[in-house]
N, C-alpha and C positions, 0 to 999 in steps of 0.2 A: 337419438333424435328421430322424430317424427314425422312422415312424408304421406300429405292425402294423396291415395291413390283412388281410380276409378274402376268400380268393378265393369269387367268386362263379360264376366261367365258365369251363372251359378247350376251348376249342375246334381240333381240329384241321385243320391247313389244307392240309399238305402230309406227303407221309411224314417229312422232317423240320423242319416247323414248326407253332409252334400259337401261338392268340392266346387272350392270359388276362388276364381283367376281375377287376378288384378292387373289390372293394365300399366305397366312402368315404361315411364317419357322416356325419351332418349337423353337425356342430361342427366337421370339415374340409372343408365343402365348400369353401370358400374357399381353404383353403391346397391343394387338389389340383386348383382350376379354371387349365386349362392355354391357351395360345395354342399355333394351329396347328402342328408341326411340333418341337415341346418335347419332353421323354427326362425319364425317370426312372430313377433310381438305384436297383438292390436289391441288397438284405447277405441275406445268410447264413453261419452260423458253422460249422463243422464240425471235430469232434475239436479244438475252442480255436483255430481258424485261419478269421477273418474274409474273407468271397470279398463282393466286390460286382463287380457288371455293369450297364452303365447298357443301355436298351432305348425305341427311340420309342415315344412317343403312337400310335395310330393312329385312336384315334377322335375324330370332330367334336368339338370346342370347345363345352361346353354356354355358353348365354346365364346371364346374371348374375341372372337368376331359377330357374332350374333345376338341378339339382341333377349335377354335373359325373360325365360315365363314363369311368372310367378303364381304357381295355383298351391292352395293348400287344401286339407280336408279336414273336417270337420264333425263331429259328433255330437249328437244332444246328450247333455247334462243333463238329470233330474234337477229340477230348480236353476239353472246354470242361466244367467241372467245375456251374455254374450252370446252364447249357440243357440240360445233360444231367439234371439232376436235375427242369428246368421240363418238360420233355417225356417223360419215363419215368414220375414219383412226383408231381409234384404233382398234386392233385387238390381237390375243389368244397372249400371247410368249412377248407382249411387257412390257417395266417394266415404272411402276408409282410414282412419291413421293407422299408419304401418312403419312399424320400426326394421332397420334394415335386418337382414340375415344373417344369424351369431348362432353359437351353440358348437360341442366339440364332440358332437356324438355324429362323426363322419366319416367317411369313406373317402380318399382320393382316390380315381382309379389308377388300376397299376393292374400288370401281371400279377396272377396267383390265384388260391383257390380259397372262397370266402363264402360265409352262412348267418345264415339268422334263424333266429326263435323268434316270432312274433306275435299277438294276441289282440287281437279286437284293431281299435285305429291303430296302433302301432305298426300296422301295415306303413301306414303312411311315410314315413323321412324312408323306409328302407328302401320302398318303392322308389324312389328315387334313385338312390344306391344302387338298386340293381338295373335299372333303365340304364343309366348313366354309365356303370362298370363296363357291361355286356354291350353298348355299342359303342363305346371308344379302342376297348383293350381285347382286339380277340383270340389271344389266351388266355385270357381272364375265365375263370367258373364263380357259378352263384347258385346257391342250394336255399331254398326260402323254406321251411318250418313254420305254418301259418295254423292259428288256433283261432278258431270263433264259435257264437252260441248257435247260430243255423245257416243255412246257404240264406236264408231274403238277409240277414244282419251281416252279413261278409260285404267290406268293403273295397272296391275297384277289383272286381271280378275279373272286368270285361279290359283292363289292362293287364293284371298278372297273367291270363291266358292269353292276350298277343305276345308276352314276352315267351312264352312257352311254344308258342308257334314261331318267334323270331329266332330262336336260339335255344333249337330240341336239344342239340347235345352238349351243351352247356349252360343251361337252365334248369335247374333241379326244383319240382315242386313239392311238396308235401302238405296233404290240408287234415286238417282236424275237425270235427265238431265234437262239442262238449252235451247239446242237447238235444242233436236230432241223429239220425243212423244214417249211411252214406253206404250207395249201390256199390260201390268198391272203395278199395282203400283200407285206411286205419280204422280199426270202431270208433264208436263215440266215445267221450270222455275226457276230462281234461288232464292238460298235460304237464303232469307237475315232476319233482325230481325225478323219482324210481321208471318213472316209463320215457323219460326222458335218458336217463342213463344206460336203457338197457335197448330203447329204438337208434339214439343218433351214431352208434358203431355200426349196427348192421344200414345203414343209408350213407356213409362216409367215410374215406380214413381222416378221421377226427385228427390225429397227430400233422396232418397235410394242410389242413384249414390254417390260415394265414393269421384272420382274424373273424369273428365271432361276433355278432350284435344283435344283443338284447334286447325289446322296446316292446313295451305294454302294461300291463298290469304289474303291482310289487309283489303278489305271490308268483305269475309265472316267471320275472323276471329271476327271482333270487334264488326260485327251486331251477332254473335252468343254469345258473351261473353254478350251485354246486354240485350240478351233475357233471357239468365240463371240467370243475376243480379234480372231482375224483373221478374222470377220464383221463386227467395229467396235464390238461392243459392250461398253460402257465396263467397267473392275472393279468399280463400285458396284451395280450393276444384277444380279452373279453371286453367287447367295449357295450355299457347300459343305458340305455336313460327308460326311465319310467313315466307312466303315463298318468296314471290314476295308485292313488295310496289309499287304501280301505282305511276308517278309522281302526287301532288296537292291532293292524298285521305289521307295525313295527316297532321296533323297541324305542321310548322314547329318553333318554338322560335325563338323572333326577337335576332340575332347575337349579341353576345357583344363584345366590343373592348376589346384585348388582352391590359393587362397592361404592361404599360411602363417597358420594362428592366425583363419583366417576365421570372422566372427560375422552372424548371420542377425538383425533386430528384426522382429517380427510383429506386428499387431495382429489379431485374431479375436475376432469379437461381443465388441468394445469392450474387450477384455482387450490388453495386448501383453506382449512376452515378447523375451530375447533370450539365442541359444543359440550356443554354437559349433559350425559346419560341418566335421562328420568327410569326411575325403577320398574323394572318390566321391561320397559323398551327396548328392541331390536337395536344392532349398529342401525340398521336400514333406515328405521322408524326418524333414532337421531339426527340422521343426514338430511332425512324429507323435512324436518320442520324449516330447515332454511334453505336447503337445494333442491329444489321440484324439477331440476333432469337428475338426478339419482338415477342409475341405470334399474329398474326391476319391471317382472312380467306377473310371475305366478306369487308370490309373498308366502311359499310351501315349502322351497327347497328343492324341487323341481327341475326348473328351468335353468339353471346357473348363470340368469343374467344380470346376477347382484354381484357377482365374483369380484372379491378385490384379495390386495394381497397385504399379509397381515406384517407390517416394517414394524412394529415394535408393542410391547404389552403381550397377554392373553383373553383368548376365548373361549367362551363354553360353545360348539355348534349345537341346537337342540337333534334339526335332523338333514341329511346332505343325500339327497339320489341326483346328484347332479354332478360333482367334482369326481375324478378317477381318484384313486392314492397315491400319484405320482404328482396327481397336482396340489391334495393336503401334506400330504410331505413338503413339496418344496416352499410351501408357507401361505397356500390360495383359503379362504375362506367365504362362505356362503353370507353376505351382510343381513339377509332376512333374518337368519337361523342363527345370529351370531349376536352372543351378552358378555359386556365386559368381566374378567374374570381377575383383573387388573387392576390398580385404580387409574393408568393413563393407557389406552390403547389407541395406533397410528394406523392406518387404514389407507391403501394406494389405489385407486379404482383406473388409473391410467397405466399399468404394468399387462 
């Protein structure tokens, strides 16, 4: 469900990105208090043609007495119909639909010693993460791994070095550029498996990191996740979400044909429903021709906020950067990404 908010803030940060705060009433705080590292969903309509784009948290986690700030950050897309209108036209006073705060690529704080690889926005939900970690839990460590193309395109500078000044000995930085040279530090160059596997032993006892979080690009993501595989460090302990998918940098499943006469059951906020699967068409696609709250953001696979869980039949998923394999094991699948493989497939979006 959809809540206009009022923007209250928009700040820019780089030539193209900006972070913009929303203002949430007090009769939502509750439903927009987020846990570290969570995305929100916003719509916008245009000439009758509904655009949503999900975008992370980036600010600290308010506590359960305070009153929750909602800022996120933002990047321009080439062509990108949403970020180009968040960073040209929006401005202070105007209101936004916002879906509340979901997504499982997150942080509680706790005790222990935790890290990220990060690359371009992807700074963003961890920033969070580590705001949030380091002033609630103070034996908590946080080691940030941050990759970008130059210092002007690096985004929230001007927080990651307060955090670095709030908490010298327990704030680990390390910055990359991939296209400019830097007066100390790492060289340039990006950061992919082989210099990944052979820098993050000598900066950590890697065996000691609690948990590990991925976010940005899908090559930096996938070349970091198998450097920590063949560091030893188990799959549970890695947690991903991706930001941007190049077209051709993943494998795609060869498509299966929809079965003859294919019918979809849904259930959504306690209602269910059961439709027939036009050829081509997504679960997702199915549900929208008659349920226009169908939960989705990105329709990529991305964001995982089509997640339902699969009570009976099969799927083909085409592609999933969004579910762990703890959560496709236990029966969750992606509805965007998801073609009957069955001829009856049962679908539970309230699990």
């Amino acid at each position: 469900m959809f809540h206009a908010l009022r923007v209250s803030a928009v700040e820019q940060l780089t030539d193209d990105s900006a972070a913009v705060t929303f203002a949430v009433p007090p009769e939502l705080s509750e439903t927009f208090r987020h846990t570290p590292g969570q995305h929100v969903a916003l719509r916008r309509v245009v000439d009758g043609e509904e655009i949503r784009r999900t975008y992370s948290i980036c600010s600290p986690a308010s506590t359960a007495t305070a009153a929750p700030c909602l800022r996120v950050g933002i990047r321009m897309v080439e062509g990108g119909e949403f970020s180009t209108y968040a960073l040209k036209e929006l401005a202070v006073g105007d209101t936004v639909e916002v879906m509340p705060p979901m997504g499982r690529f997150r942080l509680t704080p706790r005790r222990g010693h935790f890290a990220a690889v990060v690359g371009g926005s992807g700074i963003t939900p961890v920033l969070s993460m580590a705001a949030t970690l380091l002033d609630r839990e103070p034996e908590a460590r946080f080691c940030l791994i941050r990759s970008d193309r130059t210092v002007g395109s690096t985004m929230f500078l001007d927080e990651v070095a307060d955090l670095k000044d709030r908490f010298p000995q327990r704030f680990q930085l390390v910055t990359t550029l991939s296209r400019e040279e830097q007066q100390s530090g790492l060289p340039s160059g990006r950061l992919d498996e082989a210099r990944l596997a052979a820098l993050l032993p000598a900066l950590l006892p890697v065996a000691d990191v609690e948990g590990w979080f991925l976010c940005g690009p899908f090559g930096l993501v996938m070349g970091a996740e198998r450097a920590l595989r063949g560091l030893g460090v188990e799959r549970a302990r890695i947690h991903q979400e991706i930001f941007h998918v190049d077209d051709g940098s993943s494998p795609a499943r060869t498509p299966v044909a929809t079965p003859t006469h294919a019918s979809l059951t849904a259930t959504l906020d306690g209602r269910s429903g059961t439709w027939p699967v036009r050829e081509g068409d997504s679960l997702l696609e199915t549900v929208l021709r008659s349920r226009s709250d169908a939960p989705y953001a990105c329709k990529g696979g991305v964001c995982g906020t089509c997640r339902a869980f699969l009570v009976s039949g099969e799927v083909q998923m085409d592609r999933n950067f969004a579910l762990e394999p703890e959560e496709t094991e236990a029966g969750y699948v992606l509805a965007c990404q998801s073609h009957p493989a069955t001829p009856e497939v049962v679908l539970d979006f309230d699990r």
